[in-house]
C-alpha positions in Angstrom: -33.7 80.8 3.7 -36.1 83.8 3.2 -38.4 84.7 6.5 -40.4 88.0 7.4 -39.0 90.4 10.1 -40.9 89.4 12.6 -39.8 85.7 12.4 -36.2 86.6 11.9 -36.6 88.7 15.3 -38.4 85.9 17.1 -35.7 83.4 16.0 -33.0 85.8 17.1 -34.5 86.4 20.8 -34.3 82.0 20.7 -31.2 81.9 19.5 -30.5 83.8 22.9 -31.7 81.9 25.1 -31.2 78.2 23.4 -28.0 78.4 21.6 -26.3 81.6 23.3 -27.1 80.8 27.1 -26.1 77.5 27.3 -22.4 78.4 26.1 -22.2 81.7 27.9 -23.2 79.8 31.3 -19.9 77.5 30.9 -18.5 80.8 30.2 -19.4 82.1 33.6 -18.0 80.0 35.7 -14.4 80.6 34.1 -15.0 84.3 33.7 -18.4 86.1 34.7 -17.9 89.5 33.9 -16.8 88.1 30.1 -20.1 86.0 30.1 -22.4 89.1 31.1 -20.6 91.6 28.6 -21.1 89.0 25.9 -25.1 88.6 27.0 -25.2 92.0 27.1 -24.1 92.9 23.9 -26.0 90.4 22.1 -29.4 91.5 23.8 -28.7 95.5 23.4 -27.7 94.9 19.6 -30.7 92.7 19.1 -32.6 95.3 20.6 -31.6 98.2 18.6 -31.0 96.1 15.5 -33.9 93.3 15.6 -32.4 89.8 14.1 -29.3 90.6 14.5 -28.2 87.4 16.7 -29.7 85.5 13.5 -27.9 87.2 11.4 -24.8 86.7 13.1 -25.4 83.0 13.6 -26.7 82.5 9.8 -23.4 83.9 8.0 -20.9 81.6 10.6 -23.0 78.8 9.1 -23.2 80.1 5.7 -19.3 80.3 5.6 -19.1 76.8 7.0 -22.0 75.6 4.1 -24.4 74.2 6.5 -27.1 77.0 6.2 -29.0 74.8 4.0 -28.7 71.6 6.3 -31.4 72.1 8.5 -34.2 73.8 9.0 -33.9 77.1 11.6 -37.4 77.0 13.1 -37.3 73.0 13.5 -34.4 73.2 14.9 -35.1 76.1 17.4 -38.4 74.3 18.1 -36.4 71.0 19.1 -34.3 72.9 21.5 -36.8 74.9 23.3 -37.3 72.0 25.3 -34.2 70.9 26.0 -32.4 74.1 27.7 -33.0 75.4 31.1 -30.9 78.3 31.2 -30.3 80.1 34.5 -31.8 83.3 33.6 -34.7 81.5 32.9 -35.0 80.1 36.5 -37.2 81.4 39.3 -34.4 80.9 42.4 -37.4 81.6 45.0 -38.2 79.0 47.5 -41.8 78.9 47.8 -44.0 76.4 46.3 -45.7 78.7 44.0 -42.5 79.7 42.2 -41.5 75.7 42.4 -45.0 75.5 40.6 -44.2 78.2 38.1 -40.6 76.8 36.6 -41.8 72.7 36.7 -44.8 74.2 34.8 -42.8 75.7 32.0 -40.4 73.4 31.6 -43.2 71.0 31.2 -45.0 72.9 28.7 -41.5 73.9 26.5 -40.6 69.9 26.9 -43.6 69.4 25.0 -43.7 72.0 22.4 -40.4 70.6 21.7 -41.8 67.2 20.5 -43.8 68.4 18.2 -41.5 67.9 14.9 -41.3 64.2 16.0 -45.7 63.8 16.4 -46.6 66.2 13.6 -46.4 63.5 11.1 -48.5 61.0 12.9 -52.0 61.7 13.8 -53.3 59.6 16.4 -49.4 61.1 18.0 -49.9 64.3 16.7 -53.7 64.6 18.8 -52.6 63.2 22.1 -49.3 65.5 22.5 -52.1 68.4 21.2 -54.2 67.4 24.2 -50.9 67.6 27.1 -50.3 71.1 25.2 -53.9 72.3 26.0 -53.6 70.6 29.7 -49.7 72.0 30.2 -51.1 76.0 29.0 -53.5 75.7 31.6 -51.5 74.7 34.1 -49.3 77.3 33.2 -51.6 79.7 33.4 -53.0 78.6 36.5 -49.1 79.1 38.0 -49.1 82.3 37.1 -52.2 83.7 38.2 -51.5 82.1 41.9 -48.0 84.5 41.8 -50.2 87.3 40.5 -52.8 86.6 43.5 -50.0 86.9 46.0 -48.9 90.0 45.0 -49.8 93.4 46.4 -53.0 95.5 44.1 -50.9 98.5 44.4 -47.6 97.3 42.7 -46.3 97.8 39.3 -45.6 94.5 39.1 -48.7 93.0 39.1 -49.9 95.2 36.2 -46.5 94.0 34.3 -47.5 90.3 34.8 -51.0 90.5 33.9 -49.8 92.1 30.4 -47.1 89.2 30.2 -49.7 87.0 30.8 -52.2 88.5 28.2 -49.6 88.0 25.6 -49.1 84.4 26.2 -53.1 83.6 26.0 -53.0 85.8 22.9 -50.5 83.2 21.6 -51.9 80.1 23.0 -54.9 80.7 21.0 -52.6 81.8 17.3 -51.3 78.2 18.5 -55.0 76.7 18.4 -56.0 78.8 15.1 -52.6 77.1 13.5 -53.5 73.6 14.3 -56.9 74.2 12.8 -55.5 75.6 9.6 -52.9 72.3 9.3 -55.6 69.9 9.8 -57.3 71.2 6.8 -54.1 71.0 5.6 -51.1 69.4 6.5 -48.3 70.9 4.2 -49.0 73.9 6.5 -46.3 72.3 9.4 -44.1 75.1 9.2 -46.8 77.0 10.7 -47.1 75.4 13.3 -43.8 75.2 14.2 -43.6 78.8 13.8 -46.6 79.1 16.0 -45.0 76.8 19.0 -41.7 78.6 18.8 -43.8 81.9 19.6 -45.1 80.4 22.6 -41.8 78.6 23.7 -40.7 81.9 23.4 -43.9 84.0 25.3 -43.4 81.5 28.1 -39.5 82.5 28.9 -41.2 86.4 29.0 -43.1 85.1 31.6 -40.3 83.4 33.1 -37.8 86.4 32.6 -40.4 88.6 34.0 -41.3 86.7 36.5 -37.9 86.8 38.3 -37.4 90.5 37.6 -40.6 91.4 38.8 -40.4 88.8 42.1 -37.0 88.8 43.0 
């Protein structure tokens, strides 16, 4: 499997918070401080080293001759929607962060369908409709935490970048659909293009509760 740099760091940032997470938080409640060494050591290598978690992940399955079984971006794609990891939950009891999390999850749930409606089109244009209508409400979310908070905070500045970077990828998402209608053997675009914005929306999450908690 060949991939540019930028894909292969993407895919190790999911790998994080789709494959990683979900094992370390069983971890955690046997031993915490293992769990959170662990997390921290795969984020601080991926940081310095970008793909690095992919790397990792792609030689265990090499040496088990399964690398060529599925497809990494399908696969990453189908689980986006599937995890809700606890770093990626806003534990804030007011409605707007309620608002914020069901949002997400919503939107992610439906990215995640995507390799299952791609190949049918009346599918394929109704799930395309719930994604416009689920980035919205998204987006609507976040700019009713970003209302609340003070103009003079860092914070706010912080979230309205996050926020930038997610439209800026919503509308890569648009431009890909475009291109695969014209034509359809471009479908690993597109599921490139949803992982990015599975991916920008647990940034906004993550920042979200750093920024609010």
């Amino acid at each position: 499997m060949t991939m540019g740099d930028n894909n292969k760091a993407l895919y190790a940032k999911m790998i994080i918070d789709q494959v990683m997470a979900p094992i370390l938080e069983k971890l955690e409640k046997k031993d915490i401080s293992a769990a959170q060494t662990l997390r921290s050591a795969f984020m601080k290598a991926d940081m310095n080293l970008p793909g690095f978690t992919y790397d990792y992940l792609y030689s265990i399955m090499r040496k088990a001759e399964i690398h060529d079984k599925f497809d990494m971006c399908e696969v990453l794609l189908r689980l986006g929607g599937t995890q809700d990891a606890s770093d990626l939950r806003i534990n804030r009891p007011e409605q707007i962060f309620v608002e914020l999390n069901r949002r997400a999850i919503y939107l992610k749930e439906i990215l995640s369908r995507i390799p299952d409606q791609i190949y049918d089109r009346k599918n394929f244009l109704e799930t395309i409709k719930e994604i416009a209508n689920a980035i919205r409400f998204l987006l609507d979310a976040v700019n009713k935490v970003i209302n609340e908070l003070p103009q003079d905070t860092g914070s706010k500045q912080i979230l309205e970048d996050r926020k930038k970077d997610f439209v800026r990828n919503s509308k890569k998402f648009s431009n890909t659909l475009k291109e695969f209608f014209r034509d359809t053997n471009q479908n690993q675009s597109v599921f490139i293009s949803a992982d990015y914005l599975i991916h920008q929306t647990n940034l906004i999450l993550r920042t979200m509760k750093q920024e609010c908690s």
